[in-house]
N, C-alpha and C positions, 0 to 999 in steps of 0.2 A: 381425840381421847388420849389420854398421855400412856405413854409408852410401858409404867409400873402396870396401869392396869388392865392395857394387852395382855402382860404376860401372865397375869391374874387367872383372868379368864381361860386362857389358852392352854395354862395346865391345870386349871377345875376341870373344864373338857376332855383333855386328856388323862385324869386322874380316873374321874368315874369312868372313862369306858374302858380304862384297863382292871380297875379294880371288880365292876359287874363280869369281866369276858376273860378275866388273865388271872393266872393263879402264880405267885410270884415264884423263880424257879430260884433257890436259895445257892445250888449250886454252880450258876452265871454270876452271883455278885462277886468280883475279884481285889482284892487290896493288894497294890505291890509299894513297899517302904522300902527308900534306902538304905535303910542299916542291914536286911538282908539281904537286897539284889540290886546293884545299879546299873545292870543292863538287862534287856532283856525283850521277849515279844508278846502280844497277846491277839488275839483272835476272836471271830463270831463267833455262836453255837455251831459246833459239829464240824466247822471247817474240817477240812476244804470241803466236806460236802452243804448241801444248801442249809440255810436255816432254818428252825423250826418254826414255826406257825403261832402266836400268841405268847410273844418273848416279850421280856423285860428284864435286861441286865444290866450292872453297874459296875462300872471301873474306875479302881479308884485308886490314884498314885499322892503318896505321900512323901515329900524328901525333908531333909534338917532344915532351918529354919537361913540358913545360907546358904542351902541350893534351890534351881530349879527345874523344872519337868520336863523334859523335851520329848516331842514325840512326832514321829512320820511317817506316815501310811503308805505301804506298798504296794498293796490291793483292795481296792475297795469297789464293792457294788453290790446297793441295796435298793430294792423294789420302790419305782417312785420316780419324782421330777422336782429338780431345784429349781425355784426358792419353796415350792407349795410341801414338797415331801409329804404327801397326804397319808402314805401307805407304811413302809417300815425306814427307820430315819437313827439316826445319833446325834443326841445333846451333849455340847461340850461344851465345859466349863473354866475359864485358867482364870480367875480371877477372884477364889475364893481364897479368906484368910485362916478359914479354918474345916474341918472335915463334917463339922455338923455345921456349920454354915443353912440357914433355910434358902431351897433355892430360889423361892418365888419372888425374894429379895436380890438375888446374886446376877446382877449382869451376864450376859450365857455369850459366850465367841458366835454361835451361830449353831443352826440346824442342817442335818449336812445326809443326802442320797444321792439316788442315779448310778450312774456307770461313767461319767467321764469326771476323773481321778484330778485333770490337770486345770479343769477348768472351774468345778465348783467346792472343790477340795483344798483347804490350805495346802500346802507341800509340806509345810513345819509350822509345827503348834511348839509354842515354848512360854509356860504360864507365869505372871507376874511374880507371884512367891512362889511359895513350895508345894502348891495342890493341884493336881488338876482332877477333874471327876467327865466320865462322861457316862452318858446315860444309852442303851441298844435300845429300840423297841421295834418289833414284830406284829403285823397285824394277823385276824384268820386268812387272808386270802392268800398264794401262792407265796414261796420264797424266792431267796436268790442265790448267789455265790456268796455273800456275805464280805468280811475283810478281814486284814490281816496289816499287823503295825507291829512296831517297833520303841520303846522308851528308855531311856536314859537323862539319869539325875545328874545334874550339871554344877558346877561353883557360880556362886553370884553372890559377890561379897556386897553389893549395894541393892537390897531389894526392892520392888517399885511400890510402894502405897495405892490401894488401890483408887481411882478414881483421882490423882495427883500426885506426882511426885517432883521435889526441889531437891537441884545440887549445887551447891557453893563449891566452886573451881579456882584452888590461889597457886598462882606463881610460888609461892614460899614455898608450898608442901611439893608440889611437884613442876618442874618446868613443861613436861611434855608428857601426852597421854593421848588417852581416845575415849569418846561417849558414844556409846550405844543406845538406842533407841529401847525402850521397854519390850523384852522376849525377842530382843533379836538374836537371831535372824529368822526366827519364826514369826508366824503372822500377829503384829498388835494389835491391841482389843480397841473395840469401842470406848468413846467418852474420857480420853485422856488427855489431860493437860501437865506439861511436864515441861519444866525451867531449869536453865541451866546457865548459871550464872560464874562467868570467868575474872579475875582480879587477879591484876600483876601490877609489880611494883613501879614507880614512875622514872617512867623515862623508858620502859618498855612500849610494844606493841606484842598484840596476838594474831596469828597465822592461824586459817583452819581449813586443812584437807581433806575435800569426800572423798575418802573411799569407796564407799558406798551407801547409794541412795536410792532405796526404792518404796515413793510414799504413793500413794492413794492419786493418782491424776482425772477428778471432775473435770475441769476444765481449766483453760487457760490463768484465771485466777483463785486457782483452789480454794472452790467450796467450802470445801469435808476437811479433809484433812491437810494439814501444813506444816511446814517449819518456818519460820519467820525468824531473820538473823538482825539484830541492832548495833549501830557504832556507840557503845555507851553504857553507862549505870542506868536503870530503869528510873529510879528517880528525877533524871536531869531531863529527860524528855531526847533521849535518841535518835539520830535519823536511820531510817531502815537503810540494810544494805539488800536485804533481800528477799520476794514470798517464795520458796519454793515445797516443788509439789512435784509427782511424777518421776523420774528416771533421770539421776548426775554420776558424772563417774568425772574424776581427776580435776575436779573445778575448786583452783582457790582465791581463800577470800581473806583479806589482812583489816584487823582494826588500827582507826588513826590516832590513836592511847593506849593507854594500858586495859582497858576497862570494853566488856562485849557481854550480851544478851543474847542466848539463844530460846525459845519457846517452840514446845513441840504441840501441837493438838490434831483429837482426831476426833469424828462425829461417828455416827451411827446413821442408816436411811442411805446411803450412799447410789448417786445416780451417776452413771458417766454420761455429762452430755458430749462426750466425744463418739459415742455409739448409737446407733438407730435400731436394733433388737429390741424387743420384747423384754426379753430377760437383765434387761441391762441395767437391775437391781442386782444381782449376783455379782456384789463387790468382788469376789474372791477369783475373779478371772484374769486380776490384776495381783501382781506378788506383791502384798503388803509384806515384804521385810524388814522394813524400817529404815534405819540408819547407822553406817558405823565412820564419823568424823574423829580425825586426829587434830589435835591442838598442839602449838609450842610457843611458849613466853620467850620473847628475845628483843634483848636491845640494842641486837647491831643491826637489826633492819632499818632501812631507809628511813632519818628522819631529815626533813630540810625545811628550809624559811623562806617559804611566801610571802613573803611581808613587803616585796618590793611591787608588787601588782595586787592595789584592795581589790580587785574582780578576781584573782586566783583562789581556789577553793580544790583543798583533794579529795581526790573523787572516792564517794566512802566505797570500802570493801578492795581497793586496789592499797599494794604497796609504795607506788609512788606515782600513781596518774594525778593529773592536774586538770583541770577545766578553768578557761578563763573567758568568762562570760560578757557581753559590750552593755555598758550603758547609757550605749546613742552616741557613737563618732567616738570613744574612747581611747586611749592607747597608752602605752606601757611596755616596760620590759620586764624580759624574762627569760631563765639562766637552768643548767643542766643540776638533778639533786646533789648536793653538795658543794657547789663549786665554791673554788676551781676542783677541789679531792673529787672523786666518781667511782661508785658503787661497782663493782666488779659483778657481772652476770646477772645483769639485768635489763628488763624491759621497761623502760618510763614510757607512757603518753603524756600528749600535753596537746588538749581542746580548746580550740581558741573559736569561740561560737559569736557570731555577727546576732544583730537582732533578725528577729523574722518574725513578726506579727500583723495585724493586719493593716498599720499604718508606715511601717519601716523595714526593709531591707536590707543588708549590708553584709559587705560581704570583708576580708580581713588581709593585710598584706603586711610582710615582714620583711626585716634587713636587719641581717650579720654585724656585730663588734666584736665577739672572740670565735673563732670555731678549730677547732684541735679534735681528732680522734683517727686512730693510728690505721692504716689500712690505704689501699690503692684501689683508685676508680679503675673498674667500673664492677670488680668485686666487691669489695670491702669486707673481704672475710677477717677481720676481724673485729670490728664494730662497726655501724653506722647512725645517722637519723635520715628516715625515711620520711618525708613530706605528703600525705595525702592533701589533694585543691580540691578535689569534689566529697567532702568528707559527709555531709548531708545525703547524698542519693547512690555514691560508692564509697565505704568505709571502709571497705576493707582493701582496697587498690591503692598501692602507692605509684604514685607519678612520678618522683624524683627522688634519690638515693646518692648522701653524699658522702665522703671520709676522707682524709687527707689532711692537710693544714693551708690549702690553698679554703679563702672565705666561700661561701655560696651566692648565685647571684640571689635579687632582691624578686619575691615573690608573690601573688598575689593570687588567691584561692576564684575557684572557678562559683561557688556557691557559698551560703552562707559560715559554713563548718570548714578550717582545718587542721589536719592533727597532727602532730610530728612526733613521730615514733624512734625515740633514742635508744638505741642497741648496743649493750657494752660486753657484748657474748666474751669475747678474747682481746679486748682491749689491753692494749700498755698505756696507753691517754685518753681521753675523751672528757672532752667541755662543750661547753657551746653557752652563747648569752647572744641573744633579739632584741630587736625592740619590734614592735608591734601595732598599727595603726587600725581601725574597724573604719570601714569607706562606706557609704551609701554604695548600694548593689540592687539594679532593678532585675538582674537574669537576662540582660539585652545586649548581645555580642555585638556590640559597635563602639566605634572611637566616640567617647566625652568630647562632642563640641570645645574648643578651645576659650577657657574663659567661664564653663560653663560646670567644674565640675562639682560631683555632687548631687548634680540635677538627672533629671529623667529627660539628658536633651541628648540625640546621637548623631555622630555626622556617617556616612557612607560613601564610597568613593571606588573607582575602579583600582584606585592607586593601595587600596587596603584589600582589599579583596572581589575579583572579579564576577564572584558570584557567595552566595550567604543565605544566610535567614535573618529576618529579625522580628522580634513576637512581645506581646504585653509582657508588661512584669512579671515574674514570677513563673509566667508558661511553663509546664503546665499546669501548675498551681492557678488558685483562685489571685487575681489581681489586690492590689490595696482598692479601699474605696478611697475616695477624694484627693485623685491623682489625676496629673497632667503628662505625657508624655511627647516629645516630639522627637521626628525622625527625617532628617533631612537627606536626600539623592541630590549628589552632585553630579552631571554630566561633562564628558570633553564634547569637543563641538563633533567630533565623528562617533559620538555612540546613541544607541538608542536603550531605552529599560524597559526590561522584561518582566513584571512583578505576578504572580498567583499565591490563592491562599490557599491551603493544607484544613485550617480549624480557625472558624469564627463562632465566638459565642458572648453576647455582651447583655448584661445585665440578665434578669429574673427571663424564664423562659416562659413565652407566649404561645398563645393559640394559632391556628394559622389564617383563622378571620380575622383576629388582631394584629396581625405580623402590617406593616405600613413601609414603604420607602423612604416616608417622609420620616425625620429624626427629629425631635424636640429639642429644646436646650436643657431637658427636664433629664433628660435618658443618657445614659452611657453613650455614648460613640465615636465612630471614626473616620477625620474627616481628611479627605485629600484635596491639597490644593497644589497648585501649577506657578511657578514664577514666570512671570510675563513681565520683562524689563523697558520691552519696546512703548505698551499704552499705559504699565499704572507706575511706572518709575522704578528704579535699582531698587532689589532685594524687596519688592513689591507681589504678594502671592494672591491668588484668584481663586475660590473655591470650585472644584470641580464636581464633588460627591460627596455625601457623607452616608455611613452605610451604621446601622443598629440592630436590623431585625433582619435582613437578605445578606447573603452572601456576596463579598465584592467578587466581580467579573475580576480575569484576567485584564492586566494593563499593560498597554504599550505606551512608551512617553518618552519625546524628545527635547524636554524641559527638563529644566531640574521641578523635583516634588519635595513635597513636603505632607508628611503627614501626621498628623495628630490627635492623639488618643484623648479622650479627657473620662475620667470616671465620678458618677455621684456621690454623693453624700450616704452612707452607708448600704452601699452598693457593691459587692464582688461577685465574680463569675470567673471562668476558664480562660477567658479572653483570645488572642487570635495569635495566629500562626503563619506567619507569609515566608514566602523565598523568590530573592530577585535576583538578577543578572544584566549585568552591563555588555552589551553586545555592538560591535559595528555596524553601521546601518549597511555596505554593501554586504552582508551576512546576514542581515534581517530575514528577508527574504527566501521562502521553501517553494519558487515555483509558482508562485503567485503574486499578483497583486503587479500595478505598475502605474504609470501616468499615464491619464487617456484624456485628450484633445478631443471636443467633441466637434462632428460637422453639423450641428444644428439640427441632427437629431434623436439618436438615442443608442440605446444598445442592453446585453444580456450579462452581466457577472453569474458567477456561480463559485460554488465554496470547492476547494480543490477534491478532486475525486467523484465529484457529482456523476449521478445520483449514486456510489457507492460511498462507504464510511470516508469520513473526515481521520485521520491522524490526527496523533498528540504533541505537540510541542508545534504548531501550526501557527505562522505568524505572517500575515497577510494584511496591509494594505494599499488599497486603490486609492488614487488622487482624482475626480472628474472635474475636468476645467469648460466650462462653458465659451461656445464659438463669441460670444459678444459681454462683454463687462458686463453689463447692466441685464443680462438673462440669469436664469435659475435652472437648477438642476434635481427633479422631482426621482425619489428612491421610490419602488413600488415593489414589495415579494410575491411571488406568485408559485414558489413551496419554500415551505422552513419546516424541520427539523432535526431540532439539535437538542444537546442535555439540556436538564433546570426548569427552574418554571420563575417567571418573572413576578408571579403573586407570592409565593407562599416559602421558596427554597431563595432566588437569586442565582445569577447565571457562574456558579462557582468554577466549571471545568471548560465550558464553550460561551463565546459572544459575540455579536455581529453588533457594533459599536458605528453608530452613525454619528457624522460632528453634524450639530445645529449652531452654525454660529462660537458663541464659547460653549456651551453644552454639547455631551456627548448621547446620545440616546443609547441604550443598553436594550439588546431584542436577545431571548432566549427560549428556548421550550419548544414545544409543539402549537402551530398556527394554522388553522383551516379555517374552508369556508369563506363568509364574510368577513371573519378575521385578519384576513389576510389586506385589504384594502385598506385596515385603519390603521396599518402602522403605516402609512405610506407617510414620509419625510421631505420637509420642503427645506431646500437650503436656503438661509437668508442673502446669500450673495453666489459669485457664479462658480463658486470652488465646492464642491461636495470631498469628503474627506469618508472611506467608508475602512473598518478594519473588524479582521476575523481574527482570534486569538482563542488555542486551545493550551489547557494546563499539561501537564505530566502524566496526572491520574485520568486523561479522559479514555472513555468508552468505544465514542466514535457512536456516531448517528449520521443519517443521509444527508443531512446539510441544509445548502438551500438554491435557490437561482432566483434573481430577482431583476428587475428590468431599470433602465436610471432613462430619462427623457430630461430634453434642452425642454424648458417653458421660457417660450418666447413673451420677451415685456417690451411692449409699446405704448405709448398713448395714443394711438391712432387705431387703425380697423386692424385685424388679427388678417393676415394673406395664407395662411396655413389653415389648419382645422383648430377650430375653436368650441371645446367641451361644455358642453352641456350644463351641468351640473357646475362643477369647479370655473370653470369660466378659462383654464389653459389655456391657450395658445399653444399647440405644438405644431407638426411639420403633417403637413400633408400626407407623406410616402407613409405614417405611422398608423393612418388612418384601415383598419379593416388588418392589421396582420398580427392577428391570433397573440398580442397579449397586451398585457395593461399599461395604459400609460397618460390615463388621464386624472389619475389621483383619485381618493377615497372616497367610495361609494359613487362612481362616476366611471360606466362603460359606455359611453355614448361613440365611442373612437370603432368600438367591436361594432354599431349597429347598423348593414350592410347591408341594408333594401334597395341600395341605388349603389348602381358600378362608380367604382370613383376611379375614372378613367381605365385603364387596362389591369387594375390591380382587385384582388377581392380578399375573401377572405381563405382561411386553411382550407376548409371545408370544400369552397365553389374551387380552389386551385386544385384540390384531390380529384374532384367531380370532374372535370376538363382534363385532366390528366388521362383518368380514365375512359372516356370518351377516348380521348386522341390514339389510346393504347386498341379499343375494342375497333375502332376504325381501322388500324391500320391490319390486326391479323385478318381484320372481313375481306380486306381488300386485297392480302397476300392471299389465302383462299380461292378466293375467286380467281384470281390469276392464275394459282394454280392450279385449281378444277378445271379454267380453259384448255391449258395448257395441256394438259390429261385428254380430254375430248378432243382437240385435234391430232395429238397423238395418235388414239385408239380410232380416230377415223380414218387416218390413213392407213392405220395399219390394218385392218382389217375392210375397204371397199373391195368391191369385186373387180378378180383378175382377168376377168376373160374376155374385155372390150379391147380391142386391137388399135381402135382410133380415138380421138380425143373427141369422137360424136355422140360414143356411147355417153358420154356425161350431158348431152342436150335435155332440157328440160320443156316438154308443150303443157302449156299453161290455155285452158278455154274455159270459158265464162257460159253457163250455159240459163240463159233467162226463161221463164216460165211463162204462159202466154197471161194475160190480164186476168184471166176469168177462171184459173185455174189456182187449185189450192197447194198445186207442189209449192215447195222453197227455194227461191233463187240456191243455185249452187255451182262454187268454182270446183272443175273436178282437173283433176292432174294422174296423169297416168303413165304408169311404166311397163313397157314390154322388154324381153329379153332381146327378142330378136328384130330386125328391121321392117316391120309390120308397119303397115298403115292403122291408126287407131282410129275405133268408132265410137262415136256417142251417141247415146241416145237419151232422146230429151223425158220429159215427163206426157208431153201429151204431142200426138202425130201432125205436129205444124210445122213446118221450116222456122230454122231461127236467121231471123230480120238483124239481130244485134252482130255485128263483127268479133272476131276473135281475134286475142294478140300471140305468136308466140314467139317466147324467147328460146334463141339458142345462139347458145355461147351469146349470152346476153348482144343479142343483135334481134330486133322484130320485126316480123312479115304481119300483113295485113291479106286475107283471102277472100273467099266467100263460103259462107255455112254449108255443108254437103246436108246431104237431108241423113234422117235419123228413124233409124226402127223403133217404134213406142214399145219396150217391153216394160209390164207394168202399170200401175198409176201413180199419181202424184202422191203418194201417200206410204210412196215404198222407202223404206230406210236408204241413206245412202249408202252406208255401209255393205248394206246386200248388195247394192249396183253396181260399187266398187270391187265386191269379191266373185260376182258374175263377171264383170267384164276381167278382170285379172285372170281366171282361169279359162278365158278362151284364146285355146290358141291358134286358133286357126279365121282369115276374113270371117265379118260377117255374113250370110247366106240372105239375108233379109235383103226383098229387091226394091225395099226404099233406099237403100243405102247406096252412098256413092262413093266414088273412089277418088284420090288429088291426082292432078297431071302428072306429080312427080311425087317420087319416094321420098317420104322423111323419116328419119330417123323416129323410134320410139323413146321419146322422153320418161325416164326415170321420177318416178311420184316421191316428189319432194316434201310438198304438203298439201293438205284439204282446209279449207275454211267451208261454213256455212256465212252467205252472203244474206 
């Protein structure tokens, strides 16, 4: 809906509900004219107390027809919220030409409540002519503090027209002035477009300094509102020198004739996309002041002749900057303004820009034929020219500062831009004249191969720098498409090279099912190759990799390399980023890795530190030579892990680099399981070549340990153990000890159902271990629990045997007759004192069987005495044992008989039942 008939509507609505609710208070309408008061203040209703409830008043300032209104609020706060003001609010007006003016035609500054003063309150209103009217209104509901301001009628000999105003600005009438913005330095209205056109005579220029600028800042390229400055008459088609917008203080700007274009405008709707609030329609939270620029016609500013370089062109809105632009290998001189005469107190630049597009590069080198300007290195306080080399990526860094009358040497810029910054602060001299060459520049810190310059060819050398970087064109910019690069390592015969990459990214970015090791001839990439002079002949290279979608591993190489970028046909990306070092080889080595002789049959590597973290800068390798020419040398891992993953990243920070022949196999990542068996590595001859190499940025992971086996080659019968599956040949001793070494998918070496002579496996040597160990405490044990028991038997038998007879033991066999049910039983029996002992059998027969007894292991042979029967066969022994023990006295029984002679009573050593 357009904007006239918003405002239509918006005061028909608010017409009839003040007209139906409000009764218009005659004595609130105010008129204050110049001719009686030119200063002065005015007020709400009733201030300072609140205001009244259903107000409508009008103020209304009137000045001559060549001045204007100014006015500034000191206090203010009325019931309500900006921008909505639903509730009581003031319309202000400064853009009316006349006092009856209709307002529903008259553009309105804005609608204006709340309580904060700073933020949705102009600070200063100052009206295009001579009117300003503002309107109070009050609704029924509650009041507030109301406000309080200030006006004063001001001179303004050029009034603004509303809705446009032009000014024609000549040298003739005046040389030097200022233009102000419409009601500055009060807030400017909406919808104005305002020109301001400067003309001076020829052979001048115009200077214009902001003093002060503070326009309306949307965004970086002002929306809303602007100033727009042209080198030129508007007719001739001018180039701009400048949009500006937002907040300048002390910024100047010189046209390169007599002739300049200033245009002011400003909108209405104003949005800051600089803010993220809500409210950030509330233009007035920004100081629309406007503008107050001074201007001054003169024609002793700088004028000089370019004319000796057609690429020099000066750079609009400077006094004497110059840009001299290449067009493709170009070159030219070029000389200080005026020369040999030179400008007192001033600052020339002078832009000397290479191409940089996306088929060309170059970069720009100079050398000296006059140079004069007065002052001593390494001050040069009184003038100099300062040289920025990196004037593309640091522009504002000078690298080199000269003065004196000795010449400068000969220079050449680090990137595409550089600028030389001539300074005549307090000079008594100052000249200077270049000449100037633009070079092909890929951004690739190496020496131009000899012969080759121009090209994207580099040489490398220990003899230039022991360690470096070198990276695609452009890094980190996007590369050119359909470019060839090559980078050549030269080595001495005692170094080895260190190479890792930082940032690889070559062509359009893939998916990681997409990503392939394999490179096309179709795709961006980069390929490394090896000079081997011994099989393909002098300066003859050998492809080793070529890498497009994966990360190159770290490399180590005692060749010279070569390597080679080549990019597609409208093809760019980021491209890569490597750093190498040239290192002696007995330096190579951190602690690991060496020459191993094999005896025919194998052994264990591991990555240093195993199984804890690997280090970074970690350069390790092993050479395995097989015991016989014509044998091979089988790799097998049995744990890996390290960074990277070999599908999807490439082994950028860690790599365990197996040589096959001319190929280097590249292992990285995390490996389990059956995994682990397939990378197993057959050498094709008897030298295995294995190398670990960590970058700078690595992390550190567990690593690995892996096993290397002699496979023995015959054409006859294998005398060692011969696998299964793969068909090896290895050594017997390898058979059954607990690790791999019969190559992928092939454990037949572990299967250990049969002894293979005195060796087995982990497992049965633990088992036998442990046996040998449980043996041995059973056996100390025992020994010493004998040893205990003889102890405690000596120490505690009985003390009160006088002779060595009391230890005699009789031992009798007492047999049972045929037909009786006792149980044979051998009884042994002990008396204290020298008692003859009696037995007695089970049933009243003499016994027929002889007795032996021992004493002091010596045996007599007697005859049976006869025997009292106490009992029957069927009596425990136990009881006949504890009957005859407690008698102590002969038996009384007169079957009993007595021996010829005394024997000792034997001590009851043990019982059997017989």
């Amino acid at each position: 809906m357009p904007p006239g008939v918003c405002r239509l509507l918006v005061w028909m609505v608010t017409s009839l509900s003040f007209f139906t609710s409000i009764n218009t208070d005659r004595d609130c309408d105010v008129t204050f004219a110049s001719t009686t008061t030119r200063t002065g203040k005015f007020y709400s209703p009733q201030w300072p107390l609140k205001y009244p409830d259903n107000k409508r008043c009008i103020y209304k300032f009137v000045g001559l027809t060549t001045e204007r209104v100014k006015i500034r609020f000191s206090k203010f706060n009325l019931q309500g919220m900006s921008p909505e003001c639903k509730f009581d609010f003031i319309d202000v007006y400064i853009q009316l030409t006349s006092i009856n003016d209709p307002l529903l035609e008259a553009p309105m500054l804005g609608r204006f409540c709340g309580d904060n003063m700073q933020d949705d309150l102009p600070q200063l209103i100052i009206s295009t002519k001579n009117i300003i009217l503002i309107i109070f209104f009050s609704d029924s509901d509650k009041g507030d503090e109301g406000f309080e301001a200030s006006f004063e009628f001001i001179d303004a000999r050029t009034p603004v027209s509303p809705g446009i105003c032009s000014y024609l600005i000549s040298s003739q009438e005046r040389s030097k002035g200022a233009i102000l913005s419409p009601t500055y330095p009060g807030t400017y209205p909406d919808d104005l477009r305002c020109i301001y056109e400067l003309r001076g005579s020829p052979g001048e220029r115009i200077k214009l300094t902001f003093n002060d600028f503070s326009i309306f800042h949307g965004d970086d390229y002002c929306p809303f509102d602007y100033v727009i400055i042209k080198d030129g008459r508007p007719s001739m088609f001018p180039e701009t020198i400048g949009v500006f917008c937002g907040k300048y203080d002390n910024i100047t700007l010189f046209s390169s004739r007599e002739f300049l274009y200033i245009e002011f405008v400003t909108r209405s709707g104003r949005v800051s996309f600089d803010e993220t609030s809500l409210d950030n329609v509330a233009d007035y939270k920004f100081d629309r002041r406007g503008f107050n620029i001074s201007y001054e016609f003169s024609s002793k500013l700088i004028r000089f002749d370019i004319k000796k370089s057609p690429e020099a062109t000066h750079v609009t809105g400077t006094e004497c900057d110059v840009r001299i632009r290449s067009k493709g290998g170009s070159s030219g001189t070029i000389d200080s303004p005026g020369y040999p005469i030179f400008p007192r107190d001033t600052i020339c630049r002078f832009y000397l820009d290479g191409e940089m597009n996306a088929g060309r590069l170059e970069k720009v080198k100079i050398s000296f034929k006059d140079f004069v300007i007065s002052g001593e290195l390494p001050s040069c306080l009184e003038g100099s020219l300062g040289v920025t080399l990196e004037g593309h990526r640091r522009p504002d860094v000078i690298n080199e500062r000269f003065c004196g009358v000795l010449w400068p040497p000969n220079l050449t810029s680090k990137d595409p831009r550089m600028i030389l910054n001539f300074n005549t602060n307090k000079a008594t001299s100052a000249r200077f004249m270049v000449d100037y060459q633009f070079l092909s520049d890929y951004g690739i810190p190496g020496r131009t191969i000899p012969g080759h310059e121009g090209e994207c060819m580099f040489l490398f050398t220990s003899d230039d720098n022991s360690s470096g970087s070198f990276n695609s064109p452009r890094h980190p910019e996007n590369y050119p498409p359909n470019i060839e690069c090559v980078y050549i390592f030269q080595l001495r015969t005692n170094e080895k090279l260190l190479i890792s990459f930082d940032s690889f990214s070559l062509g359009p970015e893939r998916t990681p099912e997409l990503k392939s090791p394999e490179c096309l001839d179709t795709r961006d990439f980069l390929q490394l190759n090896e000079r081997d002079n011994i099989q393909l002949g002098e300066g003859k290279y050998l492809m080793k990799a070529r890498y497009c979608d994966l990360f190159p591993a770290p490399i180590l190489a005692e060749r010279e390399l070569e390597w080679r970028f080549r990019s597609m046909q409208n093809s760019s990306s980021q491209g890569f980023l490597a750093r190498y070092e040239f290192v002696a080889k007995e330096d190579i080595q951190k602690g690991c890795g060496n020459l191993i002789r094999s005896d025919g049959k194998g052994g264990v590597l591991k990555s240093p530190r195993f199984p804890l973290k690997y280090e970074s800068r970690t350069y390790c390798e092993w050479k395995i030579v097989a015991s016989k020419p014509h044998n091979k040398i089988l790799i097998q891992l049995e744990t890996f892990k390290t960074e990277g993953d070999m599908k999807t990243k490439g082994c950028k920070d860690a790599v365990l680099r197996i040589q096959k022949g001319r190929d280097m196999r590249e292992i990285c990542g995390t490996i389990e399981g059956d995994d682990l068996s397939k990378q197993a590595v057959e050498s094709r001859d008897d030298t295995a070549i294995l190398q670990f190499l960590t970058s700078a940025n690595v992390l550190g992971f567990k690593g690995f340990q892996l096993t290397w086996t002699e496979i023995h080659v015959s054409v006859g019968a294998c005398y060692g153990f011969k696998c299964k599956v793969t068909g090896f040949c290895i050594s017997m001793d390898l058979r059954c000890n607990g690790l791999p070494n019969c190559g992928a998918g092939d454990n037949s070496d572990e299967v250990c159902t049969e002894k293979a002579g005195s060796r087995g496996s982990k497992e049965d040597n633990v088992q036998v271990i442990h046996i040998v160990i449980g043996t041995s405490i059973s056996v100390f044990l025992a020994v010493l629990l004998l040893v205990c028991g003889v102890y405690h038997r000596k120490k505690f038998r009985p003390r009160d045997r006088d002779s060595p007879e009391g230890e005699n033991v009789e031992v009798r066999y007492v047999a049972a007759t045929s037909g009786s049910n006792t149980t044979d039983r051998l009884l042994t029996m002990d008396k204290p004192e020298t008692r003859r002992s009696t037995i007695h059998a089970a049933d009243q027969t003499e016994l027929n069987d002889s007795m032996e007894i021992s004493v002091n292991n010596k045996t007599e042979k007697g005859t049976q005495p006869d025997k009292n029967i106490h009992g029957n066969g069927q009596n425990d022994l136990r009881d006949n044992h504890t009957r005859t023990s407690n008698d102590h006295h002969p038996s009384t029984s007169t079957h009993a008989h007595t021996y010829p002679r005394q024997v000792p009573t034997p001590k009851v050593q043990k019982i059997s039942i017989v």
